[in-house]
N, CA, C and O of each residue as an XYZ file, in Angstrom:
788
protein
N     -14.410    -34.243    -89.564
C     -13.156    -34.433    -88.841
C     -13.030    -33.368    -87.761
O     -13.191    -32.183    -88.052
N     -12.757    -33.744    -86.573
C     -12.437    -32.661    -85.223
C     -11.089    -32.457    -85.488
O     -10.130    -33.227    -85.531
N     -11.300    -30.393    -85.780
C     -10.041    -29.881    -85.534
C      -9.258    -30.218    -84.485
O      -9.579    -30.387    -83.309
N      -7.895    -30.325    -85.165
C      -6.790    -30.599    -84.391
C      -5.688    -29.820    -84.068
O      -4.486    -29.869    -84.329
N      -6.685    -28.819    -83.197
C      -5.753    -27.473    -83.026
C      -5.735    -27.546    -81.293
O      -6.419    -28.355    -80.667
N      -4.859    -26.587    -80.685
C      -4.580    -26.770    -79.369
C      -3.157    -25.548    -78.847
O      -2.019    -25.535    -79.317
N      -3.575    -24.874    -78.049
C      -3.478    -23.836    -77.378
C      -2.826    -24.195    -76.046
O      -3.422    -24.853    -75.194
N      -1.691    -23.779    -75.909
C      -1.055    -23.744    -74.607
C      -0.334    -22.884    -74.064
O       0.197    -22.216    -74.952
N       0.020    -22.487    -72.880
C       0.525    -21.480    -72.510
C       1.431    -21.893    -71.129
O       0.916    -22.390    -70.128
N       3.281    -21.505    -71.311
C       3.389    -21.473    -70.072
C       4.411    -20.846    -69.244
O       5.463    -20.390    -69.692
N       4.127    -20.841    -68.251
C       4.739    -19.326    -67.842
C       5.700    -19.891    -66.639
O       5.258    -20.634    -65.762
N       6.974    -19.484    -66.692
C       7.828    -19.499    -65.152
C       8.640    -18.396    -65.028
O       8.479    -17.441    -65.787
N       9.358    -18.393    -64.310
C      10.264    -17.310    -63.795
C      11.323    -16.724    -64.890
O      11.791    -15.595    -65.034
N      11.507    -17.920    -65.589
C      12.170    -17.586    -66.179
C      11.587    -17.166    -67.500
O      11.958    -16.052    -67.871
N      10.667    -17.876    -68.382
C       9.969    -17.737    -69.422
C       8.258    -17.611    -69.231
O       7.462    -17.942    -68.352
N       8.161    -16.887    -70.669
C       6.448    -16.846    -70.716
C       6.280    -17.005    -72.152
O       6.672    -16.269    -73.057
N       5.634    -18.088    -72.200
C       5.334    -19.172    -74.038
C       3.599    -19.040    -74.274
O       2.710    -19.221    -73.441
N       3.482    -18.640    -75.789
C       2.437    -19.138    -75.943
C       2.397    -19.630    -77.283
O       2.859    -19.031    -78.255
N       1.807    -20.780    -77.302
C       1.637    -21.827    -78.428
C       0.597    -21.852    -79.068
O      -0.243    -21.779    -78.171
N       0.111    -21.901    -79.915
C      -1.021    -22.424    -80.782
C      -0.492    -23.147    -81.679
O       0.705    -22.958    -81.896
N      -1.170    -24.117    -82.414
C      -0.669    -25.390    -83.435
C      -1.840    -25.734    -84.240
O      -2.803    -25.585    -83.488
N      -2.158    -26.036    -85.143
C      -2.951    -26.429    -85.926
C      -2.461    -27.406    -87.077
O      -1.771    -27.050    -88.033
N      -3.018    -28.950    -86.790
C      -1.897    -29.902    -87.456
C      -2.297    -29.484    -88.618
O      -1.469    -28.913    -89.328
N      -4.052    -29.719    -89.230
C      -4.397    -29.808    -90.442
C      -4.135    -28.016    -91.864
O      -4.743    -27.591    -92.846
N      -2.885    -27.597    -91.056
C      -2.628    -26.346    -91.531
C      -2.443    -25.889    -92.743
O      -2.820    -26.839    -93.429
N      -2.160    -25.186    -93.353
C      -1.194    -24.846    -94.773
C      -0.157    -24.343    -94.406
O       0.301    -23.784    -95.402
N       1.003    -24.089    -92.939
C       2.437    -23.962    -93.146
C       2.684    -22.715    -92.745
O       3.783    -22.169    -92.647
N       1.031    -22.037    -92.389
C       1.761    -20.455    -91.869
C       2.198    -20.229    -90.678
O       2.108    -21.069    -89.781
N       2.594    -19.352    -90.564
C       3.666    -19.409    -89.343
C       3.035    -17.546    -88.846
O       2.461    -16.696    -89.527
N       3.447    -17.544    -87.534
C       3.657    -16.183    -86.580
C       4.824    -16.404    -85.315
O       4.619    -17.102    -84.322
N       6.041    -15.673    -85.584
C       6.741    -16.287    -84.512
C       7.472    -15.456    -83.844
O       8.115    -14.835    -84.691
N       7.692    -15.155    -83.003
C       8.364    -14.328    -82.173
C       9.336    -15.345    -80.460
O       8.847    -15.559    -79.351
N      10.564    -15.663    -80.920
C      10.980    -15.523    -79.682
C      12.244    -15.160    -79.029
O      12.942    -15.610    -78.120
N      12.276    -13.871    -80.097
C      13.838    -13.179    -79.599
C      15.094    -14.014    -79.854
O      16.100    -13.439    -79.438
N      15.341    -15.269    -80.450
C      16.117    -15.265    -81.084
C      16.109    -15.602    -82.101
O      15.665    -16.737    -82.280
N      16.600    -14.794    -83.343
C      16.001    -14.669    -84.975
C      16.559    -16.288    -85.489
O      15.842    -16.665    -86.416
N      17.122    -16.831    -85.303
C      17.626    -17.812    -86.380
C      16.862    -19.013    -85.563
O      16.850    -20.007    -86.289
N      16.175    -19.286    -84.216
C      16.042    -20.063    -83.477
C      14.079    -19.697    -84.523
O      13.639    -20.786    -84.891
N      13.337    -18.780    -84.831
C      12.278    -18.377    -85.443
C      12.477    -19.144    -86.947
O      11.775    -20.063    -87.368
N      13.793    -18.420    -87.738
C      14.065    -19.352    -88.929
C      13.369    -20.898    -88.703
O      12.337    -21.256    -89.270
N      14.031    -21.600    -87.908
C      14.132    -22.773    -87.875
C      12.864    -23.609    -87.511
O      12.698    -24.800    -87.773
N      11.677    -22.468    -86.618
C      10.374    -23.231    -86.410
C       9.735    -22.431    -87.758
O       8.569    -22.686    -87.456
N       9.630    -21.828    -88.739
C       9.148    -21.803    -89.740
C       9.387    -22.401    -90.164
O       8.331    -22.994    -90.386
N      10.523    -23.198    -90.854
C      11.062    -24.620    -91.621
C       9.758    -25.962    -90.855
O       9.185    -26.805    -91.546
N       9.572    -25.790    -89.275
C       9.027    -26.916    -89.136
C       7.181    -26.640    -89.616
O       6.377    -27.568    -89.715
N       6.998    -25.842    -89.743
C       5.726    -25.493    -89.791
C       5.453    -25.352    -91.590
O       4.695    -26.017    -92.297
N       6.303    -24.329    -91.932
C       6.021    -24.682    -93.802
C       6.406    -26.261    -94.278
O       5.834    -26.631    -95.303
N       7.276    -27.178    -93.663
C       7.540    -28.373    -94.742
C       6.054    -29.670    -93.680
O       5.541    -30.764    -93.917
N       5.969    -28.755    -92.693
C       4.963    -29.970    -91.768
C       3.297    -29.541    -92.029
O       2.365    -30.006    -91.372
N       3.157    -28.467    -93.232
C       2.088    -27.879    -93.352
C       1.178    -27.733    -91.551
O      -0.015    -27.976    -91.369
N       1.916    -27.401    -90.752
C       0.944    -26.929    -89.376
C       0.966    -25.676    -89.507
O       1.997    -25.104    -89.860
N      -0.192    -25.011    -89.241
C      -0.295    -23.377    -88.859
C       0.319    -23.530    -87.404
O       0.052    -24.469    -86.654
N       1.003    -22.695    -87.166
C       2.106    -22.186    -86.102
C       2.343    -20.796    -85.593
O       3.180    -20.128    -86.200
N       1.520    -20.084    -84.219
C       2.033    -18.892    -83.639
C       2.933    -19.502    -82.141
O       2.547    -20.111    -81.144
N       3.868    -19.145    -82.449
C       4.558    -18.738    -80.849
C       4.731    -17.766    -80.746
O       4.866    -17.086    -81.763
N       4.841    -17.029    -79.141
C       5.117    -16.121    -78.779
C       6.168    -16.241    -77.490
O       5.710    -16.967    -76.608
N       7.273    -15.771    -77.244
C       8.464    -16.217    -75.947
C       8.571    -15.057    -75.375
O       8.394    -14.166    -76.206
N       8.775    -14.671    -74.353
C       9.923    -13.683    -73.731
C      10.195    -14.229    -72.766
O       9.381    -14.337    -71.850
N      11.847    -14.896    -72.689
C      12.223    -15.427    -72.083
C      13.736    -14.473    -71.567
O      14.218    -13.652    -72.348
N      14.290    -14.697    -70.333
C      15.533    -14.431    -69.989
C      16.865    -14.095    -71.059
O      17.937    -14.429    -70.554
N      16.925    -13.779    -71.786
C      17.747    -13.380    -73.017
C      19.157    -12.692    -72.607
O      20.081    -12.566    -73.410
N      19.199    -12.342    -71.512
C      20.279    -11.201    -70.945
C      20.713    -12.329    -70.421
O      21.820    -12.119    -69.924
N      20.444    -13.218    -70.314
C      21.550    -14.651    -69.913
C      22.017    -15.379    -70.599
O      23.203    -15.236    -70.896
N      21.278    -16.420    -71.103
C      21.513    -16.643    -72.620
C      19.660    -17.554    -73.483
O      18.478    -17.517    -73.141
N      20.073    -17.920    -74.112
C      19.025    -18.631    -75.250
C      18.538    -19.774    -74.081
O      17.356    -20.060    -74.274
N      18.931    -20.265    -73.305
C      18.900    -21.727    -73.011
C      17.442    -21.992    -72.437
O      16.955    -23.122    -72.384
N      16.931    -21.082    -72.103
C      15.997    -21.531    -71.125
C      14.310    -21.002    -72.345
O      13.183    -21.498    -72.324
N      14.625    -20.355    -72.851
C      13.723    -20.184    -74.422
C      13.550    -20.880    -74.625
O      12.518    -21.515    -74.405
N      15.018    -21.335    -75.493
C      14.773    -22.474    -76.368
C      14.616    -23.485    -75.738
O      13.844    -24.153    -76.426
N      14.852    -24.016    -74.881
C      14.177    -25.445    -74.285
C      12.518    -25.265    -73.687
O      11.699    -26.183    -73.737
N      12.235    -23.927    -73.138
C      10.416    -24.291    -72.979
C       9.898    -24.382    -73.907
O       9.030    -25.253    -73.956
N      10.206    -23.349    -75.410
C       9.507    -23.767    -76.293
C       9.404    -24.922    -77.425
O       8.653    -25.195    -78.361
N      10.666    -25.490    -76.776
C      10.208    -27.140    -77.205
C       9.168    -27.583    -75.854
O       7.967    -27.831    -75.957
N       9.630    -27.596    -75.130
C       8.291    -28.389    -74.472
C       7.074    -28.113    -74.380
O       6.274    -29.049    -74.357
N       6.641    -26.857    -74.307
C       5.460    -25.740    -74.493
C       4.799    -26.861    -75.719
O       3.866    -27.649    -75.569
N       5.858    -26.552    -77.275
C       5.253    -27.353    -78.255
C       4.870    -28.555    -78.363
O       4.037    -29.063    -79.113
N       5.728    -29.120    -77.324
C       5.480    -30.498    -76.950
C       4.214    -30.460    -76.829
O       3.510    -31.018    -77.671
N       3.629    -29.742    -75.675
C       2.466    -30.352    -74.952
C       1.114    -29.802    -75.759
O      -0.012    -30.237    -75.519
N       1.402    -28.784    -76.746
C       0.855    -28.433    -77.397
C       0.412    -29.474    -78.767
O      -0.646    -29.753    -79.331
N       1.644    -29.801    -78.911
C       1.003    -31.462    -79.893
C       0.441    -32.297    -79.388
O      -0.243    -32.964    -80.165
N       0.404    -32.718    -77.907
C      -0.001    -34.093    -77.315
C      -1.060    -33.663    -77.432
O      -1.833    -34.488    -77.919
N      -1.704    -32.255    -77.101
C      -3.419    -31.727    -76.999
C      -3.651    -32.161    -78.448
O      -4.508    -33.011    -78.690
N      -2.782    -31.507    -79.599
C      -3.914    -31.546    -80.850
C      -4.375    -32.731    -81.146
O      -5.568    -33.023    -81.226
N      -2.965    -33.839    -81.410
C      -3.113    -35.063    -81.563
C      -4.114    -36.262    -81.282
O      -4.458    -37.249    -81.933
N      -4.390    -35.820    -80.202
C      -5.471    -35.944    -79.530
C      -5.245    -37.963    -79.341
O      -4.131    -38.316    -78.954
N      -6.113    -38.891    -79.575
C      -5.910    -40.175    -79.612
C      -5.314    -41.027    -80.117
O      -5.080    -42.152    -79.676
N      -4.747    -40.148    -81.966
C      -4.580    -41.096    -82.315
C      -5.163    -42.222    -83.410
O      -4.497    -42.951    -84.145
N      -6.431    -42.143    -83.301
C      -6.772    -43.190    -84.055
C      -6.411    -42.525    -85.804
O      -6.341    -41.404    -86.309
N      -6.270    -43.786    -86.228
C      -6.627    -43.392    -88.072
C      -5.102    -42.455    -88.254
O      -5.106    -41.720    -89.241
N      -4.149    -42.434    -87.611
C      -2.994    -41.561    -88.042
C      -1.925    -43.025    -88.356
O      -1.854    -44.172    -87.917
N      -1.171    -42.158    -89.410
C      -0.026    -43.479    -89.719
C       1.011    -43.624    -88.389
O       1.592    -44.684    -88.157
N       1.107    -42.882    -87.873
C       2.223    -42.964    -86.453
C       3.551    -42.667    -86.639
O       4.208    -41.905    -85.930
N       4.031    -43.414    -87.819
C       5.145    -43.155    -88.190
C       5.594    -42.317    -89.297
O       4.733    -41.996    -90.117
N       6.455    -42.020    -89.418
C       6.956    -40.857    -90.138
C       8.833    -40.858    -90.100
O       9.661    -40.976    -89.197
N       8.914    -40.638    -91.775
C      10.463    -40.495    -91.861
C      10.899    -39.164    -93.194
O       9.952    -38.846    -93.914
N      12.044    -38.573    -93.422
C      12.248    -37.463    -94.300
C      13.832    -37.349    -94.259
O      14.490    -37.190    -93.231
N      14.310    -37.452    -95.491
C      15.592    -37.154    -95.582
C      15.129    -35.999    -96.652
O      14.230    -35.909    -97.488
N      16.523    -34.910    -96.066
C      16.194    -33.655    -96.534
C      17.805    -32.976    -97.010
O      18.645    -32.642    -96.174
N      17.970    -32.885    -98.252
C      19.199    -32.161    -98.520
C      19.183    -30.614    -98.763
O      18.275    -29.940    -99.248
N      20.808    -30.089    -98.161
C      20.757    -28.445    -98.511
C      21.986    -27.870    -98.764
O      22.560    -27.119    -97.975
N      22.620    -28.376   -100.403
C      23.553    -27.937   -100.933
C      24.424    -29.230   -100.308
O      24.210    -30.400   -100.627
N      25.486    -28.770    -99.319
C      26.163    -30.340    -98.641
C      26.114    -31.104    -97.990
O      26.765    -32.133    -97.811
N      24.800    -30.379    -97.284
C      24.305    -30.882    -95.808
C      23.266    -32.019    -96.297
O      22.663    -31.809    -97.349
N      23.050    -33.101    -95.651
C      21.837    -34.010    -95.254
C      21.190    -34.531    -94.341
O      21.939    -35.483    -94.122
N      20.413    -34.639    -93.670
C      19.831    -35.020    -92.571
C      18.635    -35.905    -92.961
O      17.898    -36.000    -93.943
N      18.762    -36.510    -91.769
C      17.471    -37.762    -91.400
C      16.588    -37.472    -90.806
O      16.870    -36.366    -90.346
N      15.426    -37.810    -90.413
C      14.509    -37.775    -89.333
C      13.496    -39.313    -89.537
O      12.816    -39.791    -90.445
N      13.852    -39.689    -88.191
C      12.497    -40.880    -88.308
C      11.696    -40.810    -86.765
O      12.420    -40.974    -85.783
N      10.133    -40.557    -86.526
C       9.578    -40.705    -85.895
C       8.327    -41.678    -85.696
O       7.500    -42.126    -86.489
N       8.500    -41.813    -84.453
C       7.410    -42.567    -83.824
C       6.172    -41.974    -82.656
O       6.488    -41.587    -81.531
N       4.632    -41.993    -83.207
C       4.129    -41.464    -82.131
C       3.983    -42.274    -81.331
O       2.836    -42.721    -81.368
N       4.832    -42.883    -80.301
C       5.050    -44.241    -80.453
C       4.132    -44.026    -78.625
O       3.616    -45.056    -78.192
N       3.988    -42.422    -77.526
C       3.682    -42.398    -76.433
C       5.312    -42.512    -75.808
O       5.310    -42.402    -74.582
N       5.973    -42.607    -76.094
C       6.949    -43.206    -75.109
C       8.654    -42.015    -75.356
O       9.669    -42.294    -75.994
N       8.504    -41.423    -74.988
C       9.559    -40.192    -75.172
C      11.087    -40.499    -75.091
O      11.674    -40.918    -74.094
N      11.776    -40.143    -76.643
C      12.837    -40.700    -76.217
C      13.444    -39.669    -77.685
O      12.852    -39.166    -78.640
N      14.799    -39.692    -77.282
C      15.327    -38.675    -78.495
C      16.869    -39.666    -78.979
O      17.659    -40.173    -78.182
N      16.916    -39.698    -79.911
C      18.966    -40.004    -80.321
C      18.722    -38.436    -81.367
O      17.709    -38.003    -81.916
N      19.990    -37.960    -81.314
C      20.158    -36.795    -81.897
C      22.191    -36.961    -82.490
O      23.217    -36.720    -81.855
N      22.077    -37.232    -83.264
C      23.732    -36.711    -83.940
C      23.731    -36.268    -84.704
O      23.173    -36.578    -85.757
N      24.590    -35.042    -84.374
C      25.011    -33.700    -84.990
C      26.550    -33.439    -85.056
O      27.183    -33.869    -84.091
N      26.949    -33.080    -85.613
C      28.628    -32.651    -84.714
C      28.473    -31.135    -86.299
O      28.646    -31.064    -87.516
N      28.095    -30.337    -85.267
C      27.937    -28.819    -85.870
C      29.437    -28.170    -86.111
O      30.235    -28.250    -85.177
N      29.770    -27.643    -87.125
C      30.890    -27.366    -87.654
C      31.059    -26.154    -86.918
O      32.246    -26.040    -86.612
N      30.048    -24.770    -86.321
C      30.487    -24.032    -85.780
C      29.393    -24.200    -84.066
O      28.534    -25.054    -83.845
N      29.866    -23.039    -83.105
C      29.008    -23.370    -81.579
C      28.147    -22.523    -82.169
O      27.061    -22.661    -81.605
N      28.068    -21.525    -83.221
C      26.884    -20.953    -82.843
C      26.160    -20.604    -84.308
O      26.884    -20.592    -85.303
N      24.838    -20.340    -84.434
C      24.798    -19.812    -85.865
C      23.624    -18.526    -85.327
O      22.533    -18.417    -84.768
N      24.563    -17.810    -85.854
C      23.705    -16.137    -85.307
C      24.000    -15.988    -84.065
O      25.124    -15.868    -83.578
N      22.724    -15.998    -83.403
C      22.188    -16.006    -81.830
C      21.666    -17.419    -80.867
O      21.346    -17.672    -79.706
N      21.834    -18.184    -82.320
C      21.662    -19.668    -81.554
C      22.610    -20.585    -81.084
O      22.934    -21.438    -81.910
N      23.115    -20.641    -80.040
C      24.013    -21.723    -80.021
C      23.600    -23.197    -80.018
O      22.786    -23.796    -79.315
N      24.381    -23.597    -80.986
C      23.704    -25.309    -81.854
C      23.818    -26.126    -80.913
O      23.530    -27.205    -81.430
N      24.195    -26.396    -79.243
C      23.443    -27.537    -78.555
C      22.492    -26.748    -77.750
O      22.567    -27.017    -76.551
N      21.730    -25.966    -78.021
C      20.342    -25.799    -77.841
C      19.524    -26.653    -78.433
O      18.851    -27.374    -77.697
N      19.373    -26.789    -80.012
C      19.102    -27.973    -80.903
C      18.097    -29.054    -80.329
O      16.909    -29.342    -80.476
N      19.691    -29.712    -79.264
C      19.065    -31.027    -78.715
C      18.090    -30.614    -77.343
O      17.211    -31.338    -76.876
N      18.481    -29.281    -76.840
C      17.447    -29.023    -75.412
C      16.053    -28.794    -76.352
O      15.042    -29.294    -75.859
N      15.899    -28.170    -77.511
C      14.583    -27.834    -78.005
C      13.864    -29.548    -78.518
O      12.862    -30.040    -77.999
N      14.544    -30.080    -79.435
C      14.035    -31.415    -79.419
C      14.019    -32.246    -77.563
O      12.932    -32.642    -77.142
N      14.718    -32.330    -77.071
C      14.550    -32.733    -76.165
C      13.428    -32.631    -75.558
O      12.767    -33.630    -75.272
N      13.009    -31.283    -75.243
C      11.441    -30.243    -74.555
C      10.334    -31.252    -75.327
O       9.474    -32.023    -74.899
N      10.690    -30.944    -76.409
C       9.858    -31.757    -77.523
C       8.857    -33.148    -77.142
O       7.744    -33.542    -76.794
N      10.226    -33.507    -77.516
C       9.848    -35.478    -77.186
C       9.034    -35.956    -75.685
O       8.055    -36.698    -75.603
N       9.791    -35.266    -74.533
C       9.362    -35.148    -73.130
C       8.068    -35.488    -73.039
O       7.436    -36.402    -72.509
N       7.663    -33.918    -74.097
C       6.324    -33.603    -73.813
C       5.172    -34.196    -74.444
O       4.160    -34.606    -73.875
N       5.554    -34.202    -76.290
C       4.705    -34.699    -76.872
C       4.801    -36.229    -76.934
O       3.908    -36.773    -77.583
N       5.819    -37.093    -76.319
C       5.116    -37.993    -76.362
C       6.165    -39.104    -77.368
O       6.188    -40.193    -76.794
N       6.522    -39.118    -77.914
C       7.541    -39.186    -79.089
C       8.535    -39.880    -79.229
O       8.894    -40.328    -78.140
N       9.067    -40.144    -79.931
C      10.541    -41.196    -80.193
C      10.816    -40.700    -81.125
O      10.012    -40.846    -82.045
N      11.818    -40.030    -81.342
C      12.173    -38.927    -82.515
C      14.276    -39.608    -82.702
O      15.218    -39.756    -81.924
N      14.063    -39.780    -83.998
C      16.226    -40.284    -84.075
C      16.046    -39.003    -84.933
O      15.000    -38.818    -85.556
N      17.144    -38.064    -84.959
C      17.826    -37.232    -85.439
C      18.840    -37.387    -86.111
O      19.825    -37.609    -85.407
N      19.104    -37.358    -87.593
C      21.169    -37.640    -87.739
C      21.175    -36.827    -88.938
O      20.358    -36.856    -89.858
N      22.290    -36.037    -88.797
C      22.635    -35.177    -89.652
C      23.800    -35.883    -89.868
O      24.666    -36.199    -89.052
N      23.696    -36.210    -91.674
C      24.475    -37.267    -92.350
C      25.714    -36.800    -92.488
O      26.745    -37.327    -92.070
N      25.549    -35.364    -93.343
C      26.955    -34.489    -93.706
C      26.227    -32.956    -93.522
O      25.081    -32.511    -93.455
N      27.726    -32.393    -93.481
C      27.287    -31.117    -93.664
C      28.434    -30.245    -93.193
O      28.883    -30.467    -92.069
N      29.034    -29.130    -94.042
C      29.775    -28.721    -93.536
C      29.419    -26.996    -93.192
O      30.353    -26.327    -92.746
N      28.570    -26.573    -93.329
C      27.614    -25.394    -92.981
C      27.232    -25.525    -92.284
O      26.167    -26.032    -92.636
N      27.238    -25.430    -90.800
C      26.197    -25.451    -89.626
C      24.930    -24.595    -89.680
O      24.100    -24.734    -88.782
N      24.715    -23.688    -90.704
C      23.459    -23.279    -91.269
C      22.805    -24.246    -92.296
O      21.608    -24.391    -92.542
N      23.868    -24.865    -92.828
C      22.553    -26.312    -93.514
C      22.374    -27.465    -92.807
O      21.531    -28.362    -92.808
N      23.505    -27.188    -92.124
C      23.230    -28.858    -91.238
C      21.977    -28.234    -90.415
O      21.018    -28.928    -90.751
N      21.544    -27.266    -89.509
C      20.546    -26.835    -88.994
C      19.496    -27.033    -89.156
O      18.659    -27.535    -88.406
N      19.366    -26.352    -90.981
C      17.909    -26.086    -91.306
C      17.885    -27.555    -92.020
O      16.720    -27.823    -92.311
N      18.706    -28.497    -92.362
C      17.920    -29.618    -92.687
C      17.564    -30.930    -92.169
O      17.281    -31.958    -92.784
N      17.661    -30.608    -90.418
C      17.296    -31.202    -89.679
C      16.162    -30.695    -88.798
O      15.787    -31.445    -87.896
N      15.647    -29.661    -88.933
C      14.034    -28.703    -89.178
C      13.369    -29.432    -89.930
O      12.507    -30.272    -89.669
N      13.811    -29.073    -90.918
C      13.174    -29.385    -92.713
C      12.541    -30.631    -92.518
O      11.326    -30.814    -92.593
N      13.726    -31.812    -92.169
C      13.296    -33.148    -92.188
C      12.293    -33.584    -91.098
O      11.348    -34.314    -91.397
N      12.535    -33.043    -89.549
C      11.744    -33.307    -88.896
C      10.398    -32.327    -89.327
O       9.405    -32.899    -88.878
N      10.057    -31.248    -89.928
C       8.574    -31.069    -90.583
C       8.037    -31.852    -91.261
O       6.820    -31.679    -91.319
N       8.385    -32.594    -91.770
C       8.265    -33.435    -92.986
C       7.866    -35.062    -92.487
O       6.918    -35.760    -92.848
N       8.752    -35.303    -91.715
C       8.716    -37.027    -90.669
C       7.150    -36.891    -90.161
O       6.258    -37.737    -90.231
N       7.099    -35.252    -89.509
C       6.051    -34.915    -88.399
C       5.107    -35.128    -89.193
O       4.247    -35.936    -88.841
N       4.994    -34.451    -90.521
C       3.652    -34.160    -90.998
C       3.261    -35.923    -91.619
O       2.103    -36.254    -91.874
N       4.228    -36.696    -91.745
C       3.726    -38.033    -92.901
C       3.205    -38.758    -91.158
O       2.370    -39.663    -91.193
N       3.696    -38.340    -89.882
C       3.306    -39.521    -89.013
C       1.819    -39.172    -88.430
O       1.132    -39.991    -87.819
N       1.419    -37.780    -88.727
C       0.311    -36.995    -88.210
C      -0.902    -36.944    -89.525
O      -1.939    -36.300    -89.681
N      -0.355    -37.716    -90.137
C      -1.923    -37.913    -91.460
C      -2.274    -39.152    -90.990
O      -1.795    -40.163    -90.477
N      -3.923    -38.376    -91.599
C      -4.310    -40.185    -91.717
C      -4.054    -41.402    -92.561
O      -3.491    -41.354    -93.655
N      -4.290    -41.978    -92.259
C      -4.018    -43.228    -93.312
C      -5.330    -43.646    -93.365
O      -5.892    -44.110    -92.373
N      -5.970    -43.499    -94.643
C      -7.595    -43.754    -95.566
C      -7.542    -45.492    -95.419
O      -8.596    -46.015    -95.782
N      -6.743    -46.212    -95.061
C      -7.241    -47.529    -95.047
C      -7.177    -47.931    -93.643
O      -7.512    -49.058    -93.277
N      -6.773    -47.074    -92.897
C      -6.424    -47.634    -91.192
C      -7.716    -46.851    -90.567
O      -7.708    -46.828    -89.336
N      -8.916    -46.152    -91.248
C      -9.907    -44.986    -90.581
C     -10.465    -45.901    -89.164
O     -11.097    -46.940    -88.971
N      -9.715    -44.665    -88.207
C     -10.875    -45.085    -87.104
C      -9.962    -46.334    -86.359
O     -10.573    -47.275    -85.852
N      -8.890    -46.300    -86.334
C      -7.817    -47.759    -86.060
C      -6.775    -47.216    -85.440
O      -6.116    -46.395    -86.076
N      -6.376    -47.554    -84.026
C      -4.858    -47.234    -83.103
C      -4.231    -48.196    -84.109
O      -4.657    -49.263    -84.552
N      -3.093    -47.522    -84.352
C      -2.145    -47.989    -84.594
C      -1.356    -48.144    -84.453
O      -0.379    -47.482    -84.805
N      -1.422    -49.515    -83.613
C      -0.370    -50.320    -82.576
C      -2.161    -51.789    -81.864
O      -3.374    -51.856    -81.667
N      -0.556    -52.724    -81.812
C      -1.118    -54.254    -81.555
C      -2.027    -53.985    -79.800
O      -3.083    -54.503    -79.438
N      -1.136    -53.016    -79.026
C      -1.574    -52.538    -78.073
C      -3.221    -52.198    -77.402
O      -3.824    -52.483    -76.367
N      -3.486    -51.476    -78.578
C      -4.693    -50.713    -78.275
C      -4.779    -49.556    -78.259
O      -5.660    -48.911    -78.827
N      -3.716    -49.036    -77.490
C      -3.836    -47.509    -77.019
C      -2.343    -47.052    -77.246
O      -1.537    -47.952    -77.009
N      -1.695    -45.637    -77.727
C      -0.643    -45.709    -77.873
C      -0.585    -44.396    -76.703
O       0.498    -43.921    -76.362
């Protein structure tokens, strides 16, 4: 099997990202991007999505989170479209409901090529820590753009905006990792009527 690892890096005025990803991982993580609870939350995607995961950010911070957290969704984005690579022999799809104490969340994805996000949330507080929670949708957003994706988001209940958070992480590690295996009876097969996804 060709590793499905992939390295990206990218740099603007405002930010400087570097990504590494490794789908077929065990969940470890290295993360750094200056804002601590925004790090929480890509360890959740990397331990429940078993990907090995380093980022590295220094982004504009004396302004606010916004421009971080949205390259390094897209950074990751494009960093999955590399590992992912074609495609063949993967199930494509992927779903995870994930509970945390009151909170529940959904995730259903599609590697479907075709970028598109629904995201509902209605976060009980604007911020948790240093993150303010409609960053959320700019980091999934970066996401989908890049990698490619059709990602629905819904956080069912929750009255903790620290569980509603982390179990819409949780779930999308989890969606990610069931749509990024193979499937032993599809070996060697796009999956899609298409041909090519």
């Amino acid at each position: 099997m060709t590793a499905r690892v992939a390295e990206v890096t990218r740099n603007t005025l405002e930010t400087k990202i570097r990504v590494r990803v490794d789908l077929d991982g065990t969940g470890a993580s290295k993360l750094a991007t200056g804002v601590g609870f925004f790090d929480h939350m890509l360890d959740q995607i990397a331990r429940h999505g078993l990907f090995d995961l380093e980022i590295q950010a220094e982004g504009d911070l004396h302004i606010d989170g916004h421009h971080t957290v949205e390259d390094v969704g897209i950074t990751l984005g494009q960093a999955f479209a590399k590992a992912i690579g074609g495609k063949l022999g993967v199930r494509r799809y992927g779903h995870a409901y994930v509970p945390l104490d009151e909170a529940l969340s959904r995730v259903v994805i599609d590697l479907s090529g075709r970028p598109g996000l629904v995201l509902n949330a209605e976060f009980t507080r604007a911020t948790i820590g240093e993150l303010e929670t409609q960053l959320i949708h700019e980091f999934f957003q970066g996401f989908v753009n890049h990698a490619g994706v059709t990602l629905h988001i819904d956080n069912l209940k929750g009255e903790n905006a620290h569980h509603q958070a982390e179990t819409m992480f949780k779930a999308f590690g989890r969606a990610l990792r069931m749509a990024v295996e193979f499937d032993p009876r599809a070996a060697g097969v796009m999956p899609s009527t298409k041909g090519v996804l």
